[in-house]
C-alpha positions as CSV (number, residue, x, y, z in Angstrom):
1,X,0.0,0.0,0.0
2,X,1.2,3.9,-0.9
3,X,0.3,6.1,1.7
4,X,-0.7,9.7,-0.1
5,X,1.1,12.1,1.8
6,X,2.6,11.9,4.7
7,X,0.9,14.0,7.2
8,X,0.9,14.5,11.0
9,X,-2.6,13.2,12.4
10,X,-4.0,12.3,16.0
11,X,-2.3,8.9,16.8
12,X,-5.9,7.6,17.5
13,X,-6.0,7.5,13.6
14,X,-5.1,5.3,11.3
15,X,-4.0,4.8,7.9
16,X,-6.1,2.7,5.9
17,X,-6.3,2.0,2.2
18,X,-8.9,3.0,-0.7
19,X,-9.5,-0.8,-0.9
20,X,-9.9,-1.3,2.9
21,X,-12.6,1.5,2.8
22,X,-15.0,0.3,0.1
23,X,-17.2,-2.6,-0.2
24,X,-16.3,-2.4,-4.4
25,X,-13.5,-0.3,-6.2
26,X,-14.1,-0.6,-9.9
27,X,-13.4,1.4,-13.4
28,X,-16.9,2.2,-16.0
29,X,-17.9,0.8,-19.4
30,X,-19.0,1.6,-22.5
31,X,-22.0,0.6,-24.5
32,X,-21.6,0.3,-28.3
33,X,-22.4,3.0,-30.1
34,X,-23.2,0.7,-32.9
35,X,-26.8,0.5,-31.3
36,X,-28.4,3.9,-31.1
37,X,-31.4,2.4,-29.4
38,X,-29.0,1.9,-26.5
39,X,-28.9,5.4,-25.7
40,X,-31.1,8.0,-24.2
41,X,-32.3,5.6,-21.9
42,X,-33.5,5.8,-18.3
43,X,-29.9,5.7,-16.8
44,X,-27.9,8.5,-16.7
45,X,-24.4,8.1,-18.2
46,X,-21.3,10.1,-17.0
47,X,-18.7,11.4,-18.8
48,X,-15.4,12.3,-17.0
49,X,-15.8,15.8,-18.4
50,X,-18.8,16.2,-16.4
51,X,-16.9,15.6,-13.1
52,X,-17.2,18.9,-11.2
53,X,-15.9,18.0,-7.8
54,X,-19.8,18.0,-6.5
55,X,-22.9,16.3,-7.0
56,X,-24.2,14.7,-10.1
57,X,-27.3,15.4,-10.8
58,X,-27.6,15.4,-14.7
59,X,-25.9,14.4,-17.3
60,X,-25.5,14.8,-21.5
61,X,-26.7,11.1,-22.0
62,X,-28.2,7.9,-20.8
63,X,-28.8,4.5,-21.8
64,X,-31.0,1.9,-21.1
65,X,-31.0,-1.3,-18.7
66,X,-30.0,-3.8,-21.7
67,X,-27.3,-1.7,-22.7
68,X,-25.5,-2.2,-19.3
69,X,-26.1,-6.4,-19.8
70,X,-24.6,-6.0,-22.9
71,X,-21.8,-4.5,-22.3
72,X,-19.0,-3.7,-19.3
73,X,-21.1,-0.6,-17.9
74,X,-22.3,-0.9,-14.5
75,X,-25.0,0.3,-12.4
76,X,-23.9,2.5,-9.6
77,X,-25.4,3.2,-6.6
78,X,-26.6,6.5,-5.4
79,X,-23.1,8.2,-3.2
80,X,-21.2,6.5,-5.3
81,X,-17.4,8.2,-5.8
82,X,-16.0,9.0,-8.8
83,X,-12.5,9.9,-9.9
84,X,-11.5,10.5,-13.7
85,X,-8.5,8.6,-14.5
86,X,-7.2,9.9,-17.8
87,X,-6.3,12.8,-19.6
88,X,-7.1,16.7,-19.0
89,X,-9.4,16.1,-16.4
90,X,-7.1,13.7,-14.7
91,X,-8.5,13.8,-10.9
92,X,-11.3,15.5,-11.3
93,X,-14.0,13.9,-8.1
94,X,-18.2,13.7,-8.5
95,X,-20.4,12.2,-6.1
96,X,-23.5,10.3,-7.5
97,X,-27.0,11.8,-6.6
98,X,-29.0,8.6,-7.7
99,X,-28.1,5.3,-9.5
100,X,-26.0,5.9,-12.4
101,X,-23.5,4.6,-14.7
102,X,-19.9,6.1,-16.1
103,X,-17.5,5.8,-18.8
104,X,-14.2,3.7,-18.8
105,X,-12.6,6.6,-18.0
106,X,-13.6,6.8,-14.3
107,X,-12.8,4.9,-11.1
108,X,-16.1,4.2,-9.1
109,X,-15.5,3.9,-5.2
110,X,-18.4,2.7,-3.3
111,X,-17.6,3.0,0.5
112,X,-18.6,0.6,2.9
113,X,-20.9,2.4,5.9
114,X,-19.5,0.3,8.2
115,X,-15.8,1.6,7.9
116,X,-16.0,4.7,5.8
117,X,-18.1,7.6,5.2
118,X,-18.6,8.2,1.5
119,X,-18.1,12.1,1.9
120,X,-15.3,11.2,3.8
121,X,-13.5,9.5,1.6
122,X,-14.3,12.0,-1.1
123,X,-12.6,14.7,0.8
124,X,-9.9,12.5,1.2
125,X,-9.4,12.2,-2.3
126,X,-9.9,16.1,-3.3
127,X,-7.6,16.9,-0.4
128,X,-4.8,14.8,-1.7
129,X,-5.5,15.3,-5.5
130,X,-2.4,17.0,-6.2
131,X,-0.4,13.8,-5.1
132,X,-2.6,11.5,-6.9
133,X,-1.7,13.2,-10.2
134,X,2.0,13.2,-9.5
135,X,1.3,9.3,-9.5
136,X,0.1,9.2,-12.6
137,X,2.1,7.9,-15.5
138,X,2.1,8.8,-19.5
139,X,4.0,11.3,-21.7
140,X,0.9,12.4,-23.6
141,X,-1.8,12.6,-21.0
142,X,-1.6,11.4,-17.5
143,X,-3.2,8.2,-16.5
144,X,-4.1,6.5,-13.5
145,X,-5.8,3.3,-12.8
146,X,-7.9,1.6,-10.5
147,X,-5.4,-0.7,-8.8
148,X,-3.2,2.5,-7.9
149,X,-5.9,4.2,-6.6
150,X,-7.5,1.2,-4.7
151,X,-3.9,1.4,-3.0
152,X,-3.5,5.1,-2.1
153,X,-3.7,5.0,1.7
154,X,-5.1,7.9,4.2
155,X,-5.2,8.5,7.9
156,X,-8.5,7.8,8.8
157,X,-10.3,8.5,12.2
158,X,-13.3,7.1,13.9
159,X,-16.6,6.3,12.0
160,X,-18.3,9.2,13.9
161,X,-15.5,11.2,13.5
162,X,-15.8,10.6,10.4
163,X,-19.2,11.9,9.4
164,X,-18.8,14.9,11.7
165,X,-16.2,15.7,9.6
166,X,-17.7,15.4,6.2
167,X,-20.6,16.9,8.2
168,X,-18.9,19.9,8.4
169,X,-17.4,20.3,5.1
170,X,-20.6,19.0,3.1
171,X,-22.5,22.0,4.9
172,X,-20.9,24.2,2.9
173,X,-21.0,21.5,-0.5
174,X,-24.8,21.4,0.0
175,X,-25.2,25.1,-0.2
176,X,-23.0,24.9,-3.6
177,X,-25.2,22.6,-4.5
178,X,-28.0,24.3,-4.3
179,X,-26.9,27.4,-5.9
180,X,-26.0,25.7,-8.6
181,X,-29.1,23.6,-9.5
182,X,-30.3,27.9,-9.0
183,X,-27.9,28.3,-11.6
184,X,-28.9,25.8,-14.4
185,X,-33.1,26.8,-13.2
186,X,-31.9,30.3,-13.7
187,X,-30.3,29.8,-17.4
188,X,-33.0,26.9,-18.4
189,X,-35.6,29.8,-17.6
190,X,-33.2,32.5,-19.8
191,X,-33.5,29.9,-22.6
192,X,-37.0,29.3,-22.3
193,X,-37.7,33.1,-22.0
194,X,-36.0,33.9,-25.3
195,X,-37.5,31.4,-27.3
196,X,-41.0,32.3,-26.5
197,X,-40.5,35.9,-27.0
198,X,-38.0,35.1,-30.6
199,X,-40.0,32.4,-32.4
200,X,-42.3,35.4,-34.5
201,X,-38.9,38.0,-35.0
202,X,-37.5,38.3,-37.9
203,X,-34.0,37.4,-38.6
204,X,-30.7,39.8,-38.6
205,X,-26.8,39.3,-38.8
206,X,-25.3,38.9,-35.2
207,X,-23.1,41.6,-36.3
208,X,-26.3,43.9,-36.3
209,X,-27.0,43.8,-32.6
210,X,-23.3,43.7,-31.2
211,X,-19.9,45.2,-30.5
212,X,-16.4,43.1,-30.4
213,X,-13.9,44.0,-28.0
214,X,-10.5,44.1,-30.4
215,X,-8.1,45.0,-27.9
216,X,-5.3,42.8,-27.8
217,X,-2.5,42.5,-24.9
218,X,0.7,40.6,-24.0
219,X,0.4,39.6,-20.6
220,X,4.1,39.5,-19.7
221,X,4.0,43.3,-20.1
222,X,1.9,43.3,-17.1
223,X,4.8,41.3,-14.7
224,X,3.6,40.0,-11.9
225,X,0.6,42.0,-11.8
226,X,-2.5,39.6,-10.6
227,X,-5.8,39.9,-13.4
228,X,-8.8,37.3,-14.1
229,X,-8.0,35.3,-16.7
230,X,-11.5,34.0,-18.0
231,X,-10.1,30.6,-20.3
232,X,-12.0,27.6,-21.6
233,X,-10.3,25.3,-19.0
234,X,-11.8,28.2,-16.3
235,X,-15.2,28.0,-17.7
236,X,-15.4,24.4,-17.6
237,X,-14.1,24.3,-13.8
238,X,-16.5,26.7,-12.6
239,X,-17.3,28.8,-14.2
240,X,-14.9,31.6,-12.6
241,X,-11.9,33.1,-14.0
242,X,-8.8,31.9,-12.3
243,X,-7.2,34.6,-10.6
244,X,-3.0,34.0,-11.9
245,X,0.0,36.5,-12.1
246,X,0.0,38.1,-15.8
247,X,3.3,36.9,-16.5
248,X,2.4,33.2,-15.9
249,X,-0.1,33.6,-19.0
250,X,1.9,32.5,-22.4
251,X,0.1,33.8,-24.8
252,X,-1.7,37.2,-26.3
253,X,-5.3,37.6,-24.6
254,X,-8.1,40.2,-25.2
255,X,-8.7,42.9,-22.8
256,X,-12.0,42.5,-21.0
257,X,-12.7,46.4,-20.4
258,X,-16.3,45.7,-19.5
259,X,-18.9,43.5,-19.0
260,X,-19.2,41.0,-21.4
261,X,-20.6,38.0,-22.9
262,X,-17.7,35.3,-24.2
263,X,-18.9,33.4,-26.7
264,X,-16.1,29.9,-27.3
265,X,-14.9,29.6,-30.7
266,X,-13.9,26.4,-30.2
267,X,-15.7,22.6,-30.3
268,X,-19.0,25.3,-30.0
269,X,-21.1,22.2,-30.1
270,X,-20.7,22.7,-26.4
271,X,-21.9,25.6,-24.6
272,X,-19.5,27.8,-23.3
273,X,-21.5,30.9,-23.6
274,X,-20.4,33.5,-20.3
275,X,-21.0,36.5,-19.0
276,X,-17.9,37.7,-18.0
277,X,-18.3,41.2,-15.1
278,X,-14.8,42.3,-14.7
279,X,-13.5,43.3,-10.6
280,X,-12.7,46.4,-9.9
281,X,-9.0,47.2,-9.7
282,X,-8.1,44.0,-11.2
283,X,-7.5,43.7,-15.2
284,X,-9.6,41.4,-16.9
285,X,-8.1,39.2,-20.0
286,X,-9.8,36.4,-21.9
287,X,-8.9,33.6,-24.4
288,X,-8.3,34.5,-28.2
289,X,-11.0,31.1,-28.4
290,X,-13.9,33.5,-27.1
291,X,-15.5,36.2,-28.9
292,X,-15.8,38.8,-26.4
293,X,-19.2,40.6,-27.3
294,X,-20.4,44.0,-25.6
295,X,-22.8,46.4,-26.0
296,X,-23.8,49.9,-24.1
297,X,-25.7,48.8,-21.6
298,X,-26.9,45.7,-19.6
299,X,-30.0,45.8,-21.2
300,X,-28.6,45.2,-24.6
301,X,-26.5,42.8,-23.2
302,X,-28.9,40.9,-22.2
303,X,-30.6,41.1,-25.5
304,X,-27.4,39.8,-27.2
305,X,-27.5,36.5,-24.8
306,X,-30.9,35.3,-26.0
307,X,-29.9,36.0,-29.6
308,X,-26.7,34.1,-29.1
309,X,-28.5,31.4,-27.0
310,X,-31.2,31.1,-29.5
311,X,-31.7,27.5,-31.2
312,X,-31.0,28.6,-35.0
313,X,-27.8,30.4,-33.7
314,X,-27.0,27.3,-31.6
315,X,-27.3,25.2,-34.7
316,X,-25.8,27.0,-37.0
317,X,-22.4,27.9,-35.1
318,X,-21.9,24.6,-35.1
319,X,-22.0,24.1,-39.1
320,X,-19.8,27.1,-39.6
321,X,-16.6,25.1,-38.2
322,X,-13.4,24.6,-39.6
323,X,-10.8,21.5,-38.6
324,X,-10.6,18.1,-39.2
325,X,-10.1,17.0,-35.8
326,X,-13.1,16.4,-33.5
327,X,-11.8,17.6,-31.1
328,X,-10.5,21.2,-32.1
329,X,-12.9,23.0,-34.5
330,X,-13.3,26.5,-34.4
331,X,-15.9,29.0,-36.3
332,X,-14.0,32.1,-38.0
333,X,-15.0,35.2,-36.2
334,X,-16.3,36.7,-39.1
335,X,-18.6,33.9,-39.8
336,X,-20.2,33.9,-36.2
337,X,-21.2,37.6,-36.8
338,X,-22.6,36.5,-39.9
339,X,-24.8,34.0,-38.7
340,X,-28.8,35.2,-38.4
341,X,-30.1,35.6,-35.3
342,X,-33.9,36.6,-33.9
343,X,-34.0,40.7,-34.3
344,X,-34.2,40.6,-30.1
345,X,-33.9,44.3,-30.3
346,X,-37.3,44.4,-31.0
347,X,-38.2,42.2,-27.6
348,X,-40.5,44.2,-25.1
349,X,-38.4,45.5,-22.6
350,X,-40.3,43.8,-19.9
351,X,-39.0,40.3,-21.1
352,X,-35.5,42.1,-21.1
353,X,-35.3,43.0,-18.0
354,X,-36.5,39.4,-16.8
355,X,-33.7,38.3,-18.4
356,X,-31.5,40.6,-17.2
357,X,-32.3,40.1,-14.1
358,X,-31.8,35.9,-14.1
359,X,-28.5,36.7,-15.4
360,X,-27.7,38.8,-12.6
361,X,-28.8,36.2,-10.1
362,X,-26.6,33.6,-12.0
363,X,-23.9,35.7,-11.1
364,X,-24.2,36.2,-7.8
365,X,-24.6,32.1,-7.3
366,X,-21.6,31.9,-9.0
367,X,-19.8,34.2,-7.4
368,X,-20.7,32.8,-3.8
369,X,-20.0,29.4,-4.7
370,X,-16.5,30.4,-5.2
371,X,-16.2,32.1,-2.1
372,X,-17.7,28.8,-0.5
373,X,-15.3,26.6,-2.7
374,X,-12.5,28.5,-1.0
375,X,-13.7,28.5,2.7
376,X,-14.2,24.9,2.2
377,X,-10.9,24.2,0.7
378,X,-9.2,26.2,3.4
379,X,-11.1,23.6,6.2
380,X,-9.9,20.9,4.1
381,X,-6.7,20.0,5.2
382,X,-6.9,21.3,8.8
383,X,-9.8,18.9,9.2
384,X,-8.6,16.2,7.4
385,X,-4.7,16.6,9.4
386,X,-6.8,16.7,13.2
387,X,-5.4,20.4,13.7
388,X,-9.0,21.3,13.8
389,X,-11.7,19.3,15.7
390,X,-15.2,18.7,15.2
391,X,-17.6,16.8,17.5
């Protein structure tokens, strides 16, 4: 057995393996994609890029009770731990919210109640995550497997200790939670908003209704001055720009002056579509892969999101690629602004401001859950080391 890190902890605790802590430690399936029928099912199906170091609630696609027979997929039970073993998103930690099932590229730990508590051992895990990808192995991408991970060892307390600890810490995970399922209500509303009021409209050039932000920076000019940098990996970990010297940033980036909505270039089959409010006192710069769109006002802003969010935008973005490779096709700038969009200038101003104002409280939610992300990950080790105590 490989003990993580080694880390000073009450003597009353101790270390004990992945293994020793789960009734089952196993990897996902796959089912064949040969049989369409097999999907959009009544299980969910994860993907490791859906792994957001919190509950799973939803996921991008599901298949059906054959497809698991037929193939090495497994049903998971509800609290369920999952870890992504491969690639970019190496690490990444989900709990499950109901029975589901996961891709090959995950590691499903299901804790047994009588030695570990699930949340337990998933704070384990995210406290130690920077060890457990030094473990990984590959010159491409970094990989781990199962049997390392069913060996990674941990100092572990009492049972009740146990759950008052993950007690403590899921507290603030639970109100994260929940403002994110606010979050998802919030935009599913936005959407739903903008097609009822844009079905009748007739059609313009995005280019009509917008500004784009040219302005163009080197951000080792800036030293080791701190700004946001709002990125595609920041947008799928969050979303919230990741706060980072200027100098540690490689490459050119647009200036973000004002609020903005970014609108991903790249693979824009996926949504990446965020409104991006700059701090105050700290400079702002985004990826060349966004289109960074503004207008004079919020209220026009918020009439650019449901044009841009609209489902014959939405589809058409996505024809308008260029790139062989799946995985990194990109629309010319010029040929998003061409794309026709609902006139949603001519949307009552009451709908508008609806809008407007869901967007706002998206915000917010996301902004709080970063504070609670870093109060929690401050708790983290002190709880998880004995320096701090709970009942």
């Amino acid at each position: 057995m490989r003990a993580v890190a080694a880390r000073s902890a009450p003597s009353s605790w101790q270390y004990r393996s992945v293994d020793w802590m789960c009734s089952r430690v196993t990897s996902g399936g796959t089912p064949s994609r040969k049989k369409p029928e097999h999907f959009f099912g009544e299980r969910p199906w994860v993907k490791t890029k859906e792994l957001n170091d919190t509950w799973i609630r939803q996921t991008e696609e599901s298949i059906t009770d054959e497809a698991i027979k037929e193939s090495s997929a497994k049903l998971l039970p509800m609290n369920t731990v999952l870890m992504a073993m491969y690639g970019a998103t190496v690490g990444k930690l989900g709990l499950l919210a109901e029975p589901m099932t996961c891709n090959q590229a995950a590691c499903a730990m299901i804790a047994d109640p009588l030695r570990a508590d699930f949340r337990f051992l998933f704070y384990e895990l995210l406290n130690s995550r920077d060890q457990i990808i030094d473990l990984a192995n590959g010159a491409a991408q970094q990989n781990l497997n199962a049997i390392t991970i069913k060996s990674l060892e941990f100092p572990l307390p009492s049972l009740d200790e146990q759950r008052a600890i993950a007690a403590t810490l899921g507290a603030l995970d639970d109100k994260i939670d929940s403002n994110l399922q606010i979050v998802n209500t919030a935009l599913e509303l936005i959407d739903l908003l903008g097609e009822k009021s844009s079905c009748t409209l007739p059609s313009v050039g995005l280019a009509a209704l917008i500004k784009v932000n040219h302005e163009i920076v080197d951000p080792s000019a800036l030293g080791d001055q701190l700004v946001d940098h709002f990125s595609l990996p920041a947008f799928d970990n969050g979303p919230a720009p990741e706060r980072v010297p200027a100098k540690s940033i490689l490459s050119n980036k647009q200036v973000v002056t004002q609020r903005s909505i970014l609108l991903s270039r790249l693979n824009p089959r996926f949504n990446r579509t965020w409104l991006a409010t700059p701090s105050v006192g700290v400079p702002a710069l985004a990826s060349t892969e966004f289109l960074c769109l503004t207008a004079d006002d919020d209220v026009e802003l918020a009439r650019i999101w449901m044009a841009v969010r609209s489902a014959v935008f939405m589809s058409e973005i996505t024809h308008r690629v260029t790139g062989t490779s799946g995985s990194h096709q990109r629309v010319r700038p010029d040929d998003a602004l061409a794309i026709g969009v609902p006139d949603t200038r001519l949307v009552p101003v009451s709908i508008v401001s609806r809008v407007l104002a869901l967007l706002n409280l998206v915000e917010v939610k996301r902004d709080e859950c970063t504070r609670l992300v870093a109060l929690r990950d401050t708790l983290l080790p002190e709880l998880l080391s004995g320096r701090l105590r709970v009942a």
